[in-house]
N, CA, C, O and CB atoms as a CASP TS submission, in Angstrom:
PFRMAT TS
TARGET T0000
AUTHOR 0000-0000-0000
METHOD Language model
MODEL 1
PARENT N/A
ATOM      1  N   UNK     1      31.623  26.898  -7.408  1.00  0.00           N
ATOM      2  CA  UNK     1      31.097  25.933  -6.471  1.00  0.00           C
ATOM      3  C   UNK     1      29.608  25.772  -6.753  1.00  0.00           C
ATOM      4  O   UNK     1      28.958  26.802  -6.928  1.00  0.00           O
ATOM      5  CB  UNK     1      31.356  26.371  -4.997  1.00  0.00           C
ATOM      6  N   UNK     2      28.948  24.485  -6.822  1.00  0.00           N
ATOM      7  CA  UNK     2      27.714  24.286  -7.058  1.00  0.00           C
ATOM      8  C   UNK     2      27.171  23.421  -5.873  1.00  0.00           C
ATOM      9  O   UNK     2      27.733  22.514  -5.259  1.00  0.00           O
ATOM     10  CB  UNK     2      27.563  23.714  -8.392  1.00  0.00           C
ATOM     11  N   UNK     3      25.911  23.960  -5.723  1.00  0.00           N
ATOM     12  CA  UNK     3      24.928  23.303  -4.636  1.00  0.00           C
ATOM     13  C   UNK     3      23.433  22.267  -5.318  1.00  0.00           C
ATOM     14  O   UNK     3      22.437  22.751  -5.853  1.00  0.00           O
ATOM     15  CB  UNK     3      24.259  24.829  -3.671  1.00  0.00           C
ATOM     16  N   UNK     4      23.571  21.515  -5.197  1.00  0.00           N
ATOM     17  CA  UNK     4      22.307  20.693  -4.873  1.00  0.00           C
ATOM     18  C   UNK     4      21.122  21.494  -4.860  1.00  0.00           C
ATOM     19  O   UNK     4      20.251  21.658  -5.715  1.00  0.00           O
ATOM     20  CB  UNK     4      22.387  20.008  -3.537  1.00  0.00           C
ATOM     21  N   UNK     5      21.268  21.937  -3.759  1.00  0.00           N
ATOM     22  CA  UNK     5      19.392  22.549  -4.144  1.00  0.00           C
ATOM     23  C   UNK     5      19.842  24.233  -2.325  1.00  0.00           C
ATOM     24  O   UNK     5      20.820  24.328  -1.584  1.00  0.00           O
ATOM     25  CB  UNK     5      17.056  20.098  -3.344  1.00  0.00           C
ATOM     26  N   UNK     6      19.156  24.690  -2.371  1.00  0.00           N
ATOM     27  CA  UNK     6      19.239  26.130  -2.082  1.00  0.00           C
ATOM     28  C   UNK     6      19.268  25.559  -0.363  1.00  0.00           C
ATOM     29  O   UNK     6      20.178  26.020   0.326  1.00  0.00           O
ATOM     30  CB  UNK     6      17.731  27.333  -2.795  1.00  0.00           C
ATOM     31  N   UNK     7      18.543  24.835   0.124  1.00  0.00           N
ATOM     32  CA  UNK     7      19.342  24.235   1.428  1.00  0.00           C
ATOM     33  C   UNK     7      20.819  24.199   1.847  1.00  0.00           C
ATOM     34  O   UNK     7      21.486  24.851   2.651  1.00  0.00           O
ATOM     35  CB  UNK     7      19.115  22.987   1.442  1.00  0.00           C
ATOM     36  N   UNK     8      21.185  22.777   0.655  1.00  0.00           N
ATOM     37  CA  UNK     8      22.583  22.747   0.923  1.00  0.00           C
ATOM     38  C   UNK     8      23.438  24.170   0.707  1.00  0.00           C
ATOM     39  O   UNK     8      24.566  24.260   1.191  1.00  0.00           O
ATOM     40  CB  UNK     8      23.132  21.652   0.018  1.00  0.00           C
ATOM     41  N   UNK     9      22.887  25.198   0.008  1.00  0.00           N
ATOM     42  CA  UNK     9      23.690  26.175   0.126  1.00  0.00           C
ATOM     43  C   UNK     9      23.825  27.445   0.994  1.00  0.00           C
ATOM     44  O   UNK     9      24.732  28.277   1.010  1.00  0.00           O
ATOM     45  CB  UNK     9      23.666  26.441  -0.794  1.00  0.00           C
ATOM     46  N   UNK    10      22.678  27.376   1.716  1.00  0.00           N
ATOM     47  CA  UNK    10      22.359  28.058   3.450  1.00  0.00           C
ATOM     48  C   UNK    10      23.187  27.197   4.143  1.00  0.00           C
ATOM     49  O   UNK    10      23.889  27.746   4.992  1.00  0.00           O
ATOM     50  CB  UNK    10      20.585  27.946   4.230  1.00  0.00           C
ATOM     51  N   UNK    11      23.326  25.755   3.994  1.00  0.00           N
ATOM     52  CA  UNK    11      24.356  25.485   4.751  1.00  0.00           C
ATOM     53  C   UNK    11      25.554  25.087   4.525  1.00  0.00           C
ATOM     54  O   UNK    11      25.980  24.848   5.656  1.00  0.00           O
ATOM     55  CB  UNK    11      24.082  24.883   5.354  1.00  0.00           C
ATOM     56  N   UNK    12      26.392  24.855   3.772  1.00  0.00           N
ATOM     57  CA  UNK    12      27.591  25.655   2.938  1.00  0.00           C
ATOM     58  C   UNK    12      28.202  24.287   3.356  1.00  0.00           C
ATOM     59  O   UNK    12      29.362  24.580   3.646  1.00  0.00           O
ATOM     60  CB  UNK    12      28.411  27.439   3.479  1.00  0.00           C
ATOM     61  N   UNK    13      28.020  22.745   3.572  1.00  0.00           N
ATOM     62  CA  UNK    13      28.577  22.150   3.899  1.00  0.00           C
ATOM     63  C   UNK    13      28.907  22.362   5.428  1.00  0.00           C
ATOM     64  O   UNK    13      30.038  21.961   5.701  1.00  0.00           O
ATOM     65  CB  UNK    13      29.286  22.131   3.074  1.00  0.00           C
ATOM     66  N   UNK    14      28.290  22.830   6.375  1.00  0.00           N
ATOM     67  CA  UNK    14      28.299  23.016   7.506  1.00  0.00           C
ATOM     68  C   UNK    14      29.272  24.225   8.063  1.00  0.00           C
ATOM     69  O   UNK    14      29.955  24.026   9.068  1.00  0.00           O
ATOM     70  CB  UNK    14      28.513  21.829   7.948  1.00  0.00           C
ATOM     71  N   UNK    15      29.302  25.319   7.460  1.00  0.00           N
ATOM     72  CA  UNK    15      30.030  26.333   7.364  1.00  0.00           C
ATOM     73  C   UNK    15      29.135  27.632   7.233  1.00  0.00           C
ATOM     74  O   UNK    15      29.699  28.702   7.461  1.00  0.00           O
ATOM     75  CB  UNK    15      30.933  26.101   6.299  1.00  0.00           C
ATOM     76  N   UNK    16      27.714  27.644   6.868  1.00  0.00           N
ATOM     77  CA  UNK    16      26.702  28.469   6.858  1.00  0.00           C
ATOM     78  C   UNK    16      26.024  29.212   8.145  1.00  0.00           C
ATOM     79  O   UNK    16      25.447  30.233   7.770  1.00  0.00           O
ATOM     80  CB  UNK    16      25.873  27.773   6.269  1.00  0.00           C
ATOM     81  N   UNK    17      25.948  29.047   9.223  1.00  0.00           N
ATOM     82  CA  UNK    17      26.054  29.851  10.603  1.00  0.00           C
ATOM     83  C   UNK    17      27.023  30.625  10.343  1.00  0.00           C
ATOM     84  O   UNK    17      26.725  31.815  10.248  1.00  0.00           O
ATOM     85  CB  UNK    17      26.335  29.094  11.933  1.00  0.00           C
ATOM     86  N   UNK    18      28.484  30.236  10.141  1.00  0.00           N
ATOM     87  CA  UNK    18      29.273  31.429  10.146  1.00  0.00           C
ATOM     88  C   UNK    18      29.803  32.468   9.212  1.00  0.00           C
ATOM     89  O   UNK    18      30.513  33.453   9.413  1.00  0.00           O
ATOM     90  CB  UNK    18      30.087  31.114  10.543  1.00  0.00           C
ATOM     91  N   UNK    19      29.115  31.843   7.856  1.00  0.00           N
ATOM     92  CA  UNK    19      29.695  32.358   6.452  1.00  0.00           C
ATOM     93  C   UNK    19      28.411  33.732   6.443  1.00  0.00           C
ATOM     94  O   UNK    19      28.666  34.847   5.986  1.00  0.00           O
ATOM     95  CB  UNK    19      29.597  30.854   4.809  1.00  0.00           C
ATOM     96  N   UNK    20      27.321  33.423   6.923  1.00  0.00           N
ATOM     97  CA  UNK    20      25.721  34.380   6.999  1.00  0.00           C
ATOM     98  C   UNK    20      25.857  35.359   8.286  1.00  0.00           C
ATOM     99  O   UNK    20      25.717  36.564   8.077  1.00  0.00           O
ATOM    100  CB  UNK    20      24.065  33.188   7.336  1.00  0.00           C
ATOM    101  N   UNK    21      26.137  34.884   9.680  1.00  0.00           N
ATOM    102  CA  UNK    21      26.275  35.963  10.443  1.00  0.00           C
ATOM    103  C   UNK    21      27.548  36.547   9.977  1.00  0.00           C
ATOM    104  O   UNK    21      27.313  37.652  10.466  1.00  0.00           O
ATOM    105  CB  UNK    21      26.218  35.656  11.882  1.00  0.00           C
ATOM    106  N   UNK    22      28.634  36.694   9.462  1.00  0.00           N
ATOM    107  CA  UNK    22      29.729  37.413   9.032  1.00  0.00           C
ATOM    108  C   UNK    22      29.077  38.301   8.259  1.00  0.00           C
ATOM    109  O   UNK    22      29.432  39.476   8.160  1.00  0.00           O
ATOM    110  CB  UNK    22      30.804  36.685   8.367  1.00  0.00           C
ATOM    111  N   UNK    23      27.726  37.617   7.450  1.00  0.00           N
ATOM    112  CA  UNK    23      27.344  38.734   6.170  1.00  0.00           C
ATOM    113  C   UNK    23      26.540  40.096   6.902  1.00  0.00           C
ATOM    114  O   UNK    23      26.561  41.309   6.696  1.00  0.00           O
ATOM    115  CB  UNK    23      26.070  37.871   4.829  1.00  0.00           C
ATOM    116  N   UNK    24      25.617  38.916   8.156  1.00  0.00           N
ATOM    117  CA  UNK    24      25.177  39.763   8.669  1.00  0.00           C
ATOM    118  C   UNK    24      25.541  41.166   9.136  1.00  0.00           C
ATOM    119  O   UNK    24      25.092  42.251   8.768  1.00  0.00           O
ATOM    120  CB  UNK    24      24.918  39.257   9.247  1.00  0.00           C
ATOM    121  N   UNK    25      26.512  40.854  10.083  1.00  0.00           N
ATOM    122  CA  UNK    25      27.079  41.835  10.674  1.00  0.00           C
ATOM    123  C   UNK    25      27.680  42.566   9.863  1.00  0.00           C
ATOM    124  O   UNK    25      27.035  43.612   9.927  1.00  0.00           O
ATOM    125  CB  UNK    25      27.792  41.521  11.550  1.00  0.00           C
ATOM    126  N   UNK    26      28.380  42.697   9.235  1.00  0.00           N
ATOM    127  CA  UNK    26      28.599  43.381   7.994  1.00  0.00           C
ATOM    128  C   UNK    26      28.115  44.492   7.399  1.00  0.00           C
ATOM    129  O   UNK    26      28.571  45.622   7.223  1.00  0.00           O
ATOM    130  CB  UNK    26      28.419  42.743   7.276  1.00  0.00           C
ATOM    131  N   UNK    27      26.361  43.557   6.923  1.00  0.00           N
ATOM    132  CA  UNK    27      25.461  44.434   6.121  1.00  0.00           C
ATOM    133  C   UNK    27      25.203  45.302   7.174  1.00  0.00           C
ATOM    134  O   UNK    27      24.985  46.471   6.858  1.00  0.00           O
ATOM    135  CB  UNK    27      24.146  43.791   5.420  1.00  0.00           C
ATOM    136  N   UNK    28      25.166  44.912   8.725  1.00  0.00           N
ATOM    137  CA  UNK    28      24.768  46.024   9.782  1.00  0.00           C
ATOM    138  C   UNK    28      25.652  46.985  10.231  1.00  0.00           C
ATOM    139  O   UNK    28      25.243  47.986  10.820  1.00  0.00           O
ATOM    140  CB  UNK    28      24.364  45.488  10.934  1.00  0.00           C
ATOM    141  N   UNK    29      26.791  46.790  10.020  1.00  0.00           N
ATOM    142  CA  UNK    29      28.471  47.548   9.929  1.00  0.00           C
ATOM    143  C   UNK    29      27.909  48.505   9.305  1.00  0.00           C
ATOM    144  O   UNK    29      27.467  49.492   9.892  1.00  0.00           O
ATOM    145  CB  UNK    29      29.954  46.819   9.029  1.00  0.00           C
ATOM    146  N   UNK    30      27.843  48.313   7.834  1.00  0.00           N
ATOM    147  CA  UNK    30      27.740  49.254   6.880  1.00  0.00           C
ATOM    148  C   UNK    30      26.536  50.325   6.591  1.00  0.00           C
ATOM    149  O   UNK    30      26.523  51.478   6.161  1.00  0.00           O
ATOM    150  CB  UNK    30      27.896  48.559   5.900  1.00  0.00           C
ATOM    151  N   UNK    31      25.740  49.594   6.936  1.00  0.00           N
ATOM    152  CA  UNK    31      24.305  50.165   7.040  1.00  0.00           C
ATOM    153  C   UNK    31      24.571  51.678   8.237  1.00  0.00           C
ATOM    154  O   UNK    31      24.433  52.869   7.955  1.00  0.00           O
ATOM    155  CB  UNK    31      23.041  48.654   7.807  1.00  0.00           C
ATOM    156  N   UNK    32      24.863  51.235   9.191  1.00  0.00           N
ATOM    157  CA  UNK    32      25.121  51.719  10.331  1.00  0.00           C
ATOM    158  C   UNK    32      25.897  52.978   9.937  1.00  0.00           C
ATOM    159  O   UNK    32      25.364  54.087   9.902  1.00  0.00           O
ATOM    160  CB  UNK    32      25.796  50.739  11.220  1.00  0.00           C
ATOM    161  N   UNK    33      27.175  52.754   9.645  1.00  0.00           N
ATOM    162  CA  UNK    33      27.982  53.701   9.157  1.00  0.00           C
ATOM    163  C   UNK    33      27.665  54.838   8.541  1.00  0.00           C
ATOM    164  O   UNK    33      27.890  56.024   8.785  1.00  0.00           O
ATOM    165  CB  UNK    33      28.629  53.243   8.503  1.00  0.00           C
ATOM    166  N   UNK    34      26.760  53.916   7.188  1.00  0.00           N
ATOM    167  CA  UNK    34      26.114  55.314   6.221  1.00  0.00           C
ATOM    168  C   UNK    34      25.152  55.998   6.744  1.00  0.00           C
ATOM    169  O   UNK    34      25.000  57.172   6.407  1.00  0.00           O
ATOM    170  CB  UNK    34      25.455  54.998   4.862  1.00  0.00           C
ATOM    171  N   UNK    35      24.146  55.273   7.858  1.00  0.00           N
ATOM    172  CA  UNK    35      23.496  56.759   8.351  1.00  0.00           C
ATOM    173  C   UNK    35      24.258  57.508   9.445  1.00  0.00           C
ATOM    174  O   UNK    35      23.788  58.610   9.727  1.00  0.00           O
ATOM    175  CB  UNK    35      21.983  56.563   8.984  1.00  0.00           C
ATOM    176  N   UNK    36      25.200  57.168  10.022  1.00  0.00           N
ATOM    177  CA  UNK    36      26.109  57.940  10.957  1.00  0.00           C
ATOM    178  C   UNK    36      26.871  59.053   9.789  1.00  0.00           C
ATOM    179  O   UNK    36      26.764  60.225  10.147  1.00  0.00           O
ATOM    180  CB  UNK    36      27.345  56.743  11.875  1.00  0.00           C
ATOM    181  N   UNK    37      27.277  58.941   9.064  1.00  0.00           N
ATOM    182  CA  UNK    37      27.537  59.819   8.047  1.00  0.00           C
ATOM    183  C   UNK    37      26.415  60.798   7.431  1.00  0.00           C
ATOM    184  O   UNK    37      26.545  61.917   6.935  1.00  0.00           O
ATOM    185  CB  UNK    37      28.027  59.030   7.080  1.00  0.00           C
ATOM    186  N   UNK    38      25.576  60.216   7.576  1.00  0.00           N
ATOM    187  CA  UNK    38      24.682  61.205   6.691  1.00  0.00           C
ATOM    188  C   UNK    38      24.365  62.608   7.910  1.00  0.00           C
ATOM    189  O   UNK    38      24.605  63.815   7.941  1.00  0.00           O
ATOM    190  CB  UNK    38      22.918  60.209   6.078  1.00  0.00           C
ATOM    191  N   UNK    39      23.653  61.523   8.869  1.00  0.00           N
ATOM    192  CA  UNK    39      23.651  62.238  10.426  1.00  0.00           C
ATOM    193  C   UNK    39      24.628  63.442  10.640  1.00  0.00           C
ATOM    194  O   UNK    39      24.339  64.612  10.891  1.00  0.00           O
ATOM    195  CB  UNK    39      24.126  61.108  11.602  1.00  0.00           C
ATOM    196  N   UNK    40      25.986  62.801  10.462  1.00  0.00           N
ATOM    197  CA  UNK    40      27.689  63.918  11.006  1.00  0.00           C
ATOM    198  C   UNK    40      26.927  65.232   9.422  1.00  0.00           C
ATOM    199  O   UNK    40      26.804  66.407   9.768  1.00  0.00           O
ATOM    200  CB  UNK    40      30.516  62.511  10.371  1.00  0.00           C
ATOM    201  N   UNK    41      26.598  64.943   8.203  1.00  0.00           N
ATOM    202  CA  UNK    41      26.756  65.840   7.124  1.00  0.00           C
ATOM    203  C   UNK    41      25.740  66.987   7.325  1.00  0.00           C
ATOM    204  O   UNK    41      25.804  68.180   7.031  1.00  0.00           O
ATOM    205  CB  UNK    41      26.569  65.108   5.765  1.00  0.00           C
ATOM    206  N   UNK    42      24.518  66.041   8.081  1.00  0.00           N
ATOM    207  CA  UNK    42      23.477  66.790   8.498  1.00  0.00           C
ATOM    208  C   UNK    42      24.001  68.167   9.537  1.00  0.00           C
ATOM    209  O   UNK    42      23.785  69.374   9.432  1.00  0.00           O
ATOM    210  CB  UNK    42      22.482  65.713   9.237  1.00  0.00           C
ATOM    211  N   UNK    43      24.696  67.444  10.447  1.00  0.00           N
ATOM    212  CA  UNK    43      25.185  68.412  11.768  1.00  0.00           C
ATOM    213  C   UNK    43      25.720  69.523  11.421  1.00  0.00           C
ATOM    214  O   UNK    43      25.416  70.673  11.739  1.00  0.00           O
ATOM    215  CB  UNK    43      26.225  67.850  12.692  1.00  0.00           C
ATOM    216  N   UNK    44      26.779  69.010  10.551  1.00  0.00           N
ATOM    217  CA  UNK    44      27.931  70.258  10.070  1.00  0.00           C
ATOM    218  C   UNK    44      27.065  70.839   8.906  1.00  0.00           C
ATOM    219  O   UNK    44      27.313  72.043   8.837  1.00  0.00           O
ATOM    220  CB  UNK    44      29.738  69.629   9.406  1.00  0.00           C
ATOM    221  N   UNK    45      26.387  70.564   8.210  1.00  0.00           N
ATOM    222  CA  UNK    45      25.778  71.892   7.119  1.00  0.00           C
ATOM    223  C   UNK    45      24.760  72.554   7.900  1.00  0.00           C
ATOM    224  O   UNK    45      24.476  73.733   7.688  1.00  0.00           O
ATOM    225  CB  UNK    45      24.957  71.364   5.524  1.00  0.00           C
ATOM    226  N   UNK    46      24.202  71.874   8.778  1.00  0.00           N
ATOM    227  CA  UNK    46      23.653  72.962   9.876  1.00  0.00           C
ATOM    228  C   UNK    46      24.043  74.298  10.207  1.00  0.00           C
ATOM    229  O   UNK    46      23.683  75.427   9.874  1.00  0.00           O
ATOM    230  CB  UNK    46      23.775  72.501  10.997  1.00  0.00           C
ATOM    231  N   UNK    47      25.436  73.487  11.451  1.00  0.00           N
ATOM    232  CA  UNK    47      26.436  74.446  11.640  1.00  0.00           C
ATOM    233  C   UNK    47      27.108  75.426  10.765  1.00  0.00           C
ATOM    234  O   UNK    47      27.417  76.549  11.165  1.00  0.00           O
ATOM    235  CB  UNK    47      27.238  73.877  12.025  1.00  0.00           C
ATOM    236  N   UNK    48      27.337  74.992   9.557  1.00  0.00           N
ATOM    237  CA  UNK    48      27.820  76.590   8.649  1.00  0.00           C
ATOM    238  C   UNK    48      26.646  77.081   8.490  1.00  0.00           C
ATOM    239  O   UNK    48      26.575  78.237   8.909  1.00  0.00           O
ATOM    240  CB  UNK    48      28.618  76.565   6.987  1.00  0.00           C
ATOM    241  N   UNK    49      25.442  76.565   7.938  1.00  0.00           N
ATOM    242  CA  UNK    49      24.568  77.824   7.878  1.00  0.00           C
ATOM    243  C   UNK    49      24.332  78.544   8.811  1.00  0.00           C
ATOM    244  O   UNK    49      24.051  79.716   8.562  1.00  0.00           O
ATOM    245  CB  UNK    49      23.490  77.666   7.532  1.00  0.00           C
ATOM    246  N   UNK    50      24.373  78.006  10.422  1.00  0.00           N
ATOM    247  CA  UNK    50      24.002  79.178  11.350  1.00  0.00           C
ATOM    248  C   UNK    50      25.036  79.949  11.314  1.00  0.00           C
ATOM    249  O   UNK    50      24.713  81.132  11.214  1.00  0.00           O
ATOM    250  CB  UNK    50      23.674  78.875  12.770  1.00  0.00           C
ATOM    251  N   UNK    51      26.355  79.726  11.363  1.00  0.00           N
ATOM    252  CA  UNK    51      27.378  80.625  11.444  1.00  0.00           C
ATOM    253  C   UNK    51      27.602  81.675  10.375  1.00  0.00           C
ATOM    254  O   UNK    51      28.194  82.750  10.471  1.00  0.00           O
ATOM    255  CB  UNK    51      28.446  79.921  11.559  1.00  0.00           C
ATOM    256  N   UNK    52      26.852  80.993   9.093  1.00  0.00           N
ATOM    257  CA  UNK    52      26.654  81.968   8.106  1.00  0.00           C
ATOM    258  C   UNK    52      25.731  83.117   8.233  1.00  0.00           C
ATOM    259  O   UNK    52      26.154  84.268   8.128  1.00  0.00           O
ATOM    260  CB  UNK    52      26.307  81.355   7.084  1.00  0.00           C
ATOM    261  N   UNK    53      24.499  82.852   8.453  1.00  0.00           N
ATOM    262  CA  UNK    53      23.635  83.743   9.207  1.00  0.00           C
ATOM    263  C   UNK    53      23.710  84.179  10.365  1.00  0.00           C
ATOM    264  O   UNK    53      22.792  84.972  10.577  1.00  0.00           O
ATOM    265  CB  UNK    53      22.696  83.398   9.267  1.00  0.00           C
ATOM    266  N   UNK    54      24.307  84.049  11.136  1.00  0.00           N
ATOM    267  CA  UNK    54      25.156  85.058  12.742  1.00  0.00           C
ATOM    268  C   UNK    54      26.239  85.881  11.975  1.00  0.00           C
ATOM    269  O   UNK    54      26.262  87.002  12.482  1.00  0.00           O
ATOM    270  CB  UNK    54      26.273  83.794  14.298  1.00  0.00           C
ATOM    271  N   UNK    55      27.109  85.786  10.999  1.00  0.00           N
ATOM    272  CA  UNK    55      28.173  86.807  10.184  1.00  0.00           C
ATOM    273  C   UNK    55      27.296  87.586   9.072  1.00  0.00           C
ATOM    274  O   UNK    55      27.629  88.646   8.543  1.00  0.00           O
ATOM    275  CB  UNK    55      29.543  85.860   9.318  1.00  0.00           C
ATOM    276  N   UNK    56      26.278  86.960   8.854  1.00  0.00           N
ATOM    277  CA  UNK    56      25.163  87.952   7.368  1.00  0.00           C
ATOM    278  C   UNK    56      24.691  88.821   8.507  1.00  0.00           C
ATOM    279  O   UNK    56      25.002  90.011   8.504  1.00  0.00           O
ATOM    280  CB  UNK    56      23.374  86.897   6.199  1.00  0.00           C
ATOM    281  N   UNK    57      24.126  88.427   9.261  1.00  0.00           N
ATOM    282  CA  UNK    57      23.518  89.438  10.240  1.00  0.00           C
ATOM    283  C   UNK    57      24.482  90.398  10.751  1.00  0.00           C
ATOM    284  O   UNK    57      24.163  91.554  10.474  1.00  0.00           O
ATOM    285  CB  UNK    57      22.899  88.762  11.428  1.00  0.00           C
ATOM    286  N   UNK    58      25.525  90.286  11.388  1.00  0.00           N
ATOM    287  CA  UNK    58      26.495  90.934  12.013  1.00  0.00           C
ATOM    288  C   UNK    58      26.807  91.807  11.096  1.00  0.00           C
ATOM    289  O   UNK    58      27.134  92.921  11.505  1.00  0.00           O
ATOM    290  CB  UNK    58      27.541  90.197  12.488  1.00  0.00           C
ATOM    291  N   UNK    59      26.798  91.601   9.875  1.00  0.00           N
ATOM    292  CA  UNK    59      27.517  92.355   9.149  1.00  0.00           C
ATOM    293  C   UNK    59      26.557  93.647   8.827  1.00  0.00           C
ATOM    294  O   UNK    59      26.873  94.834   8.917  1.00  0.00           O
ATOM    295  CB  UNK    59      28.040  91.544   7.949  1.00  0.00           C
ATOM    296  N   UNK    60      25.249  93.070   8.412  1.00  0.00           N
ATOM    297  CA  UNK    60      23.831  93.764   8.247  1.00  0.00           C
ATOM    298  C   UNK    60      24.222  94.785   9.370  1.00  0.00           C
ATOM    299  O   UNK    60      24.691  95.893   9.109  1.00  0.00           O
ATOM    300  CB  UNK    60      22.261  92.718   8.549  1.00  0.00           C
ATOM    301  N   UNK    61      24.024  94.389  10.464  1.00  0.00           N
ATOM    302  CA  UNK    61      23.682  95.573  11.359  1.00  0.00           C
ATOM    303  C   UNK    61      24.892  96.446  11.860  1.00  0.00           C
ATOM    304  O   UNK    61      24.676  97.237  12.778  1.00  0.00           O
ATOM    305  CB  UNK    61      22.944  95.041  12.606  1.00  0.00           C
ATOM    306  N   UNK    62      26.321  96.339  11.243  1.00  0.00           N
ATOM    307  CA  UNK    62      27.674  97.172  11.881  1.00  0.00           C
ATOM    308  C   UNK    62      27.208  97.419  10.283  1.00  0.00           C
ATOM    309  O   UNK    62      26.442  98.377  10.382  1.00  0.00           O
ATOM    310  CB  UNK    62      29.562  96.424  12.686  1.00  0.00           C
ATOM    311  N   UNK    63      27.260  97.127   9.167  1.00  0.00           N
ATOM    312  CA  UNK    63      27.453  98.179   8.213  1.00  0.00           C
ATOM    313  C   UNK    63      28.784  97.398   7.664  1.00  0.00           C
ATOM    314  O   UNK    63      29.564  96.724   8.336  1.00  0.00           O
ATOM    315  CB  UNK    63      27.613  99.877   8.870  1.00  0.00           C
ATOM    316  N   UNK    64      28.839  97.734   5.950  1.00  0.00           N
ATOM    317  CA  UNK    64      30.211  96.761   5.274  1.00  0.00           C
ATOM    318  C   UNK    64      31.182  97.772   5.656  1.00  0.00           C
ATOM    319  O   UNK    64      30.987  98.979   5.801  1.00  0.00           O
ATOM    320  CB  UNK    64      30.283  96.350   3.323  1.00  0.00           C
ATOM    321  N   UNK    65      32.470  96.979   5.829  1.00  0.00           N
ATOM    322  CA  UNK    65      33.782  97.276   5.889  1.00  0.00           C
ATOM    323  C   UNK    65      34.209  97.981   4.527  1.00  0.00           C
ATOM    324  O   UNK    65      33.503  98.026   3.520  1.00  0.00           O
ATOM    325  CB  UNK    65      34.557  96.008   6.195  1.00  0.00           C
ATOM    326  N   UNK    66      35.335  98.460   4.648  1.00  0.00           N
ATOM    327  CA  UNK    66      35.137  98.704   2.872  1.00  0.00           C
ATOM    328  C   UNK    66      36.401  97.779   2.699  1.00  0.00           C
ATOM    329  O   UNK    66      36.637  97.551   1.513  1.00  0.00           O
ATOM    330  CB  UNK    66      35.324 100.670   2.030  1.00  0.00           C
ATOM    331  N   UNK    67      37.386  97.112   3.707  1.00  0.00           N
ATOM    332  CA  UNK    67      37.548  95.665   3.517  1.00  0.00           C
ATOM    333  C   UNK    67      37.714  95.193   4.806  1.00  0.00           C
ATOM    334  O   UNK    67      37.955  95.827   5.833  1.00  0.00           O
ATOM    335  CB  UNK    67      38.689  95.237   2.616  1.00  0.00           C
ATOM    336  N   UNK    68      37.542  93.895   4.615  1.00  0.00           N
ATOM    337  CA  UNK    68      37.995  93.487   5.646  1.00  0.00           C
ATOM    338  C   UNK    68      38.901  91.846   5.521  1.00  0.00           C
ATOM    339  O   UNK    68      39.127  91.463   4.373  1.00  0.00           O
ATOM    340  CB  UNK    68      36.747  93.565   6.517  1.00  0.00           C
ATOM    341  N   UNK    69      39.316  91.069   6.535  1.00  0.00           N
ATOM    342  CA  UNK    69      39.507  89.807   6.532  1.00  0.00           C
ATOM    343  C   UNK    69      39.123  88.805   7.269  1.00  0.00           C
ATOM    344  O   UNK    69      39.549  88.868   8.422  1.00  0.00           O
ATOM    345  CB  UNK    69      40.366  89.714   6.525  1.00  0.00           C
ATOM    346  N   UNK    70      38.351  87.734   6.979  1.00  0.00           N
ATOM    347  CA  UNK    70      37.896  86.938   7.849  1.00  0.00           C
ATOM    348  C   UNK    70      38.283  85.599   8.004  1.00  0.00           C
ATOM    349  O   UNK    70      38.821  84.866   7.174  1.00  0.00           O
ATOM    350  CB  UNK    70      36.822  86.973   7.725  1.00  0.00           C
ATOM    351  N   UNK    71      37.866  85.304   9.449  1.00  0.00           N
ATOM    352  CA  UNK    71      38.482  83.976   9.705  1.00  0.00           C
ATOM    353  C   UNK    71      38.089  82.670   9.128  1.00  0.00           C
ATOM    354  O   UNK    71      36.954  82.195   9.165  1.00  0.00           O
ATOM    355  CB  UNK    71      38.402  83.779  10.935  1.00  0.00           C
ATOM    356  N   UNK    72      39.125  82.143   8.597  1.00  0.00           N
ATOM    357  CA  UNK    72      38.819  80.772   7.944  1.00  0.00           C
ATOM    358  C   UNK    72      38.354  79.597   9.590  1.00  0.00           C
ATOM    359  O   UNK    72      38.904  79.532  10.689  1.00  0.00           O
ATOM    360  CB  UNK    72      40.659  80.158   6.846  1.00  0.00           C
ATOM    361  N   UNK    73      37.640  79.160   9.253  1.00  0.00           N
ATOM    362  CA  UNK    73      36.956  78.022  10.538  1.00  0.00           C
ATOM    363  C   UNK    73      37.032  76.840  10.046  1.00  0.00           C
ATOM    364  O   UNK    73      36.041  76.373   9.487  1.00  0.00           O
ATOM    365  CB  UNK    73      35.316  78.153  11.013  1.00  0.00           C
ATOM    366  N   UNK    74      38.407  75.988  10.161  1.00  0.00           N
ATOM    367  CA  UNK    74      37.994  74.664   9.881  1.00  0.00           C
ATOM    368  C   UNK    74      37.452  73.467  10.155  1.00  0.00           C
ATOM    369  O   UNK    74      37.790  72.920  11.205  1.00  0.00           O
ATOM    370  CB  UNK    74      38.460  74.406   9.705  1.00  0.00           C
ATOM    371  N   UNK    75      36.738  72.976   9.491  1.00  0.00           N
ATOM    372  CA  UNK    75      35.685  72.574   9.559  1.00  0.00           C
ATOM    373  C   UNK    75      36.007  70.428  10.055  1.00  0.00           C
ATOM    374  O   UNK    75      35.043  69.677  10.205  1.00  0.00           O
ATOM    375  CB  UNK    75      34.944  73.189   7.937  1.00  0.00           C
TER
END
């Protein structure tokens, strides 16, 4: 499809309000998403490291097992 000049193609033959806010929202969909993800990756590698360091410690101060088994925590 070819346009005339960069006007006619913001307005798409009168179809450009809705062909651009679709993009819009979209690019803000997505945008959105990926820092909500990064945010959730942030939370949870938090969370294992403290839980890692509350079991390094615990262990530090009772002394090693000479075995033991521990609980898987899914995540």
């Amino acid at each position: 499809m070819a346009f005339d000049s960069f006007s006619a193609f913001i307005a798409m033959g009168g179809h450009g309000p809705y062909v651009w806010i679709c993009y819009a929202v979209f690019t803000l969909f997505m945008v959105g998403l990926g820092l909500w993800s990064r945010r959730q990756q942030k939370a949870v590698l938090r969370s294992h490291k403290q839980r890692l360091s509350r079991e390094q410690n615990g262990a530090a101060n009772q002394g090693a097992a000479p075995a033991s088994f521990t609980r898987i925590h899914p995540s």
